[in-house]
C-alpha positions as CSV (number, residue, x, y, z in Angstrom):
1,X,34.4,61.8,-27.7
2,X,31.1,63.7,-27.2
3,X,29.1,62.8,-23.5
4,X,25.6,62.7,-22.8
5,X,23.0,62.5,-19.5
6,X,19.7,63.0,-18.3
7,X,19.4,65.5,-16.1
8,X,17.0,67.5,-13.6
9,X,17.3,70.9,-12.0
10,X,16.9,70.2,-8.6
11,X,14.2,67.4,-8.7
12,X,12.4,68.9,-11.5
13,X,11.7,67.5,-14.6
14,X,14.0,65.2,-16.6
15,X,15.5,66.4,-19.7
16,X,18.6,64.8,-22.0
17,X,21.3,66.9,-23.2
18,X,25.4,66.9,-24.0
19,X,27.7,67.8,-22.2
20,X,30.1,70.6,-23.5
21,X,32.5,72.0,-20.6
22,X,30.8,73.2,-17.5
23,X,27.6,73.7,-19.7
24,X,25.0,71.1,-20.3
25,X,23.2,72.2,-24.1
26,X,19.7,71.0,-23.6
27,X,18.5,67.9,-26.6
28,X,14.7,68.2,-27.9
29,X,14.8,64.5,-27.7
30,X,16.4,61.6,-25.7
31,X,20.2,62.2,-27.5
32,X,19.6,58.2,-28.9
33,X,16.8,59.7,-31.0
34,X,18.1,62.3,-32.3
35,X,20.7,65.3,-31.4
36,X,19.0,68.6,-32.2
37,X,19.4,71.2,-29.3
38,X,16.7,73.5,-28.2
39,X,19.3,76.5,-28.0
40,X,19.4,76.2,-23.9
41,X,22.3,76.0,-21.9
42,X,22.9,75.1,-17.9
43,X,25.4,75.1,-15.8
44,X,25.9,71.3,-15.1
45,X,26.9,71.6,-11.8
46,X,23.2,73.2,-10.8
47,X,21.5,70.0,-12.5
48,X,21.2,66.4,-10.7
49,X,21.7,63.7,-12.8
50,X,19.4,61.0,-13.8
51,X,19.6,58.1,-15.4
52,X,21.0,58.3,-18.8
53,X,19.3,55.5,-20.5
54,X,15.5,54.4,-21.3
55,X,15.5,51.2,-23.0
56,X,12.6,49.5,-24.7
57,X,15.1,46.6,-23.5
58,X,17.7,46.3,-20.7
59,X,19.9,42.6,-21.9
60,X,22.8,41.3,-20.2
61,X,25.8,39.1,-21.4
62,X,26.7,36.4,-19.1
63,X,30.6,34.4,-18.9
64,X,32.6,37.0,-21.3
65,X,35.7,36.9,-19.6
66,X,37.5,33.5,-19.0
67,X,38.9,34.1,-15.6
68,X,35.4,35.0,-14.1
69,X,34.0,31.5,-15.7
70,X,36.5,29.8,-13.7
71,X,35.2,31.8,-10.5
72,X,32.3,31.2,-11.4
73,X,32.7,27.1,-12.0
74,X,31.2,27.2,-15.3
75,X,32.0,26.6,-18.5
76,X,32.1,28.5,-21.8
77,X,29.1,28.0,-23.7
78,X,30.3,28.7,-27.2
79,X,27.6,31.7,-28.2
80,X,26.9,34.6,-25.9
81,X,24.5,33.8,-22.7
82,X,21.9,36.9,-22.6
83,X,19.0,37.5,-20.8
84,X,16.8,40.5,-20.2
85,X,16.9,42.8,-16.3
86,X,14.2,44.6,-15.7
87,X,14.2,48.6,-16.7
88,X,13.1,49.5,-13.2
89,X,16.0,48.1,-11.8
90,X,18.1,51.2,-13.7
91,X,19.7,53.2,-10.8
92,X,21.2,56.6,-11.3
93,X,24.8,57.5,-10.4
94,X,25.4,58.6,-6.8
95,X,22.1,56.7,-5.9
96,X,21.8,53.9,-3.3
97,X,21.5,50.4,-4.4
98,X,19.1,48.6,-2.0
99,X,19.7,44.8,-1.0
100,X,16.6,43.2,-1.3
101,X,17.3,40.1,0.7
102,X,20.1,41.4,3.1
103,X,20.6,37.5,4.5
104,X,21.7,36.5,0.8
105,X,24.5,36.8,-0.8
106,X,24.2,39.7,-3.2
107,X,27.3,40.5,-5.6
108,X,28.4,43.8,-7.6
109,X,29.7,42.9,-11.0
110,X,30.7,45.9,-13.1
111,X,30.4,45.8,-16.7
112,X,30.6,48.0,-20.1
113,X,26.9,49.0,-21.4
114,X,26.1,49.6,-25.0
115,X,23.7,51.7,-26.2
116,X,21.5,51.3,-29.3
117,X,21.3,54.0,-32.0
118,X,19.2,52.4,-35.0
119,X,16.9,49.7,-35.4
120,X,18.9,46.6,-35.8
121,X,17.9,42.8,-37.0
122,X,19.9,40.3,-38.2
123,X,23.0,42.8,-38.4
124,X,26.4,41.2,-39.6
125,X,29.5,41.4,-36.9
126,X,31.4,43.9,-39.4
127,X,28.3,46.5,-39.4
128,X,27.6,45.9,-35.5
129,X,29.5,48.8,-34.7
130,X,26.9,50.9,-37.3
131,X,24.3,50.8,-35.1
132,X,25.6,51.5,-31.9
133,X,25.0,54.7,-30.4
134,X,27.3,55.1,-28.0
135,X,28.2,53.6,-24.5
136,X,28.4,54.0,-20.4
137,X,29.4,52.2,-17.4
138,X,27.0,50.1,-15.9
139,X,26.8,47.2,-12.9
140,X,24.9,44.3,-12.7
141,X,23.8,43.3,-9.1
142,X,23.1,39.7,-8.8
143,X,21.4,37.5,-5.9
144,X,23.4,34.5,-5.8
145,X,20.8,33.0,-3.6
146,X,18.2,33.2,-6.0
147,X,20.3,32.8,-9.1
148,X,21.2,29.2,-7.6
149,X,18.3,28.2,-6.4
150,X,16.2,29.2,-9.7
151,X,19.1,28.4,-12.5
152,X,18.0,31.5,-13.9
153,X,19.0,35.0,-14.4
154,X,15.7,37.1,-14.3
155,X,14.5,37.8,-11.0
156,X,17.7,37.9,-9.0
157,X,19.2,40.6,-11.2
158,X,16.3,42.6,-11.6
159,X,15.4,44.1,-8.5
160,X,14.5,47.9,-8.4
161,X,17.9,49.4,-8.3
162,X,20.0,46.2,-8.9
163,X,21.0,47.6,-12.4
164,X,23.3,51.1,-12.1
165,X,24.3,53.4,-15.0
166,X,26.2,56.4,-15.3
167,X,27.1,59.0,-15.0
168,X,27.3,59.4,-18.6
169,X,26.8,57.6,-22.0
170,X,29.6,58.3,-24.3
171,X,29.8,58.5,-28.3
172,X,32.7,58.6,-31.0
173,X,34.9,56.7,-28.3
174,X,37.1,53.4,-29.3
175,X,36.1,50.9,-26.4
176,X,38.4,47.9,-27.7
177,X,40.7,47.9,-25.0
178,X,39.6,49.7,-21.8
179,X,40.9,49.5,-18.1
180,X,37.7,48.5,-16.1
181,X,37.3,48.2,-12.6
182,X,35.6,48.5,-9.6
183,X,36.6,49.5,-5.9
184,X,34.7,48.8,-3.0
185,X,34.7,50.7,0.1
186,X,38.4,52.4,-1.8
187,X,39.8,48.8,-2.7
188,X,39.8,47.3,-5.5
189,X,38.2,44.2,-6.5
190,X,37.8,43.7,-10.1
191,X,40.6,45.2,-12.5
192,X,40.3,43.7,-16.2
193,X,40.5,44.8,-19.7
194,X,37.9,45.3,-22.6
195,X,40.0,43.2,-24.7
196,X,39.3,40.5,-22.6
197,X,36.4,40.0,-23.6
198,X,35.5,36.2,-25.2
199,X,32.7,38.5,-27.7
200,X,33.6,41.1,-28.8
201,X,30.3,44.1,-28.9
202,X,30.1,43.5,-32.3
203,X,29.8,39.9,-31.8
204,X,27.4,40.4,-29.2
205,X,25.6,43.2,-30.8
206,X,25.0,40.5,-34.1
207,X,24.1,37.8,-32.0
208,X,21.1,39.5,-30.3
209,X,20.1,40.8,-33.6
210,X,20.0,37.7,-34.9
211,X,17.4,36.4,-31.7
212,X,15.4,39.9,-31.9
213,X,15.1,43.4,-32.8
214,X,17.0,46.0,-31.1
215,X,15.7,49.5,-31.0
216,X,17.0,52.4,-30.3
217,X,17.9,53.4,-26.8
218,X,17.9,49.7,-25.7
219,X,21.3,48.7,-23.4
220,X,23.1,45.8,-23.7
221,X,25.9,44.9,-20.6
222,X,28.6,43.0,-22.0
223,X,29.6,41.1,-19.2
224,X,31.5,41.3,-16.0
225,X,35.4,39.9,-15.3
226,X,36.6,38.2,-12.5
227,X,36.6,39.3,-8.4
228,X,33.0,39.6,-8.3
229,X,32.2,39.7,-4.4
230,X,28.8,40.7,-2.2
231,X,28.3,44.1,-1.2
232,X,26.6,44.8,2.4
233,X,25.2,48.2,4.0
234,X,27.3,50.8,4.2
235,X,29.5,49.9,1.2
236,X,30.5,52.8,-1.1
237,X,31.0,51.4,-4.6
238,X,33.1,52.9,-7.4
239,X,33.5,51.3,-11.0
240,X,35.5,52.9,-13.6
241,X,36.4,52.4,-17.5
242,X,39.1,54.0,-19.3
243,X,39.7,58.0,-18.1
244,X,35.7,58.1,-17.7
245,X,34.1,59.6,-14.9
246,X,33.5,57.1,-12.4
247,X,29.9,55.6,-11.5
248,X,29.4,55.8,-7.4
249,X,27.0,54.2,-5.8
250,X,26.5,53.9,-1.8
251,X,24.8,50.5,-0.2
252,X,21.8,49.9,2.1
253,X,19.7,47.1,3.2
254,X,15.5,47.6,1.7
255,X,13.1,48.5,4.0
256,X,10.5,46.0,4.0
């Protein structure tokens, strides 16, 4: 398994590189690109880190696990549900989702993202896997309010910070059958497995290709499992997959 990041030095600029040890080895490129290193090395624990991702397109997977449909009072659909999240709502690891409308209900789903790695349309489900770059932990924060009253997805997922991502991306890793959960405030709330999943990310990798082009460095979530609940100030959030480093994220209310 090889890890990757975005990374600062103390608010300055933002630079990608891999993580090797204590040291980060500083990429010419965003790693998604391409993986030649400029020969520098830094201590990763002087370093903030960023946002690992910076997708031409941010697309979410809807109903891929059968016990959060029935949470959910839906019904499968028979094909993947996606839709696309804005890329300002991309949060950072150990930054502070903010709840846009604090009197709505406002839920944390936590989900595995897939990254991108080559230009893909119209890609068959047994090359899928061929053009994915690698993959991270992400969370999809949804208005219920809004989702209800619009039946759509767009706006009440896509509010600046509603989409978290971290800390890390991760290549050359088997992601078939994962632990992934989430804890809030220490408990947890949502404990599943990647082999769970109704699509599998090569199904869902194939059938966006088949809708549009994928590029490199786009992110797809693949879908949350049941014990979705609302988050509210104060909350400390903590999702995990597998042995990963977990994503934390604390919770306030937006000024307006």
């Amino acid at each position: 398994m090889r890890t990757f990041g975005a990374f600062s030095a103390k608010g300055g600029t933002l630079f990608y590189g891999e993580v090797i040890g204590d040291e980060v080895h500083v990429l010419r490129n965003p790693f998604w690109l391409d993986l030649e290193a400029t020969g520098g090395k830094l201590d990763r624990h002087d370093l903030e880190i960023g946002v690992p991702v910076s997708p031409s397109k941010l697309i979410a997977v809807g109903l891929n696990y059968a016990e959060h449909i029935a949470e959910m009072k839906r019904t499968p659909l028979g094909t993947p549900l996606i839709w696309f999240k804005a890329q300002t709502s991309l949060l950072a690891h150990k930054q502070e989702i903010e709840i846009a409308f604090p009197e709505h209900q406002t839920d944390f789903e936590t989900e595995l993202a897939v990254v991108i790695g080559t230009r893909a349309k119209n890609v068959r489900v047994e090359h899928a896997r061929d053009f994915i770059f690698g993959y991270g932990i992400g969370e999809d924060i949804s208005d219920r309010d809004l989702q209800k009253s619009e039946k759509q997805f767009g706006r009440c997922k896509s509010f600046d910070t509603y989409t978290p991502m971290g800390p890390f991306v991760y290549s050359n890793v088997d992601v078939a059958d994962l632990e992934i959960t989430l804890r809030q405030n220490g408990e947890v709330k949502q404990r599943a497995r990647t082999s769970q999943m109704i699509y599998s990310v090569a199904d869902i990798v194939s059938f966006a290709s088949q809708n549009l082009t994928l590029l490199p460095g786009d992110v797809i979530l693949t879908g949350t499992p049941s014990g979705v609940g609302p988050i509210r100030a104060g909350d400390e959030l903590e999702a995990r997959i597998g042995d990963w480093p977990p994503l934390l994220n604390r919770v306030r209310n937006a000024a307006r």
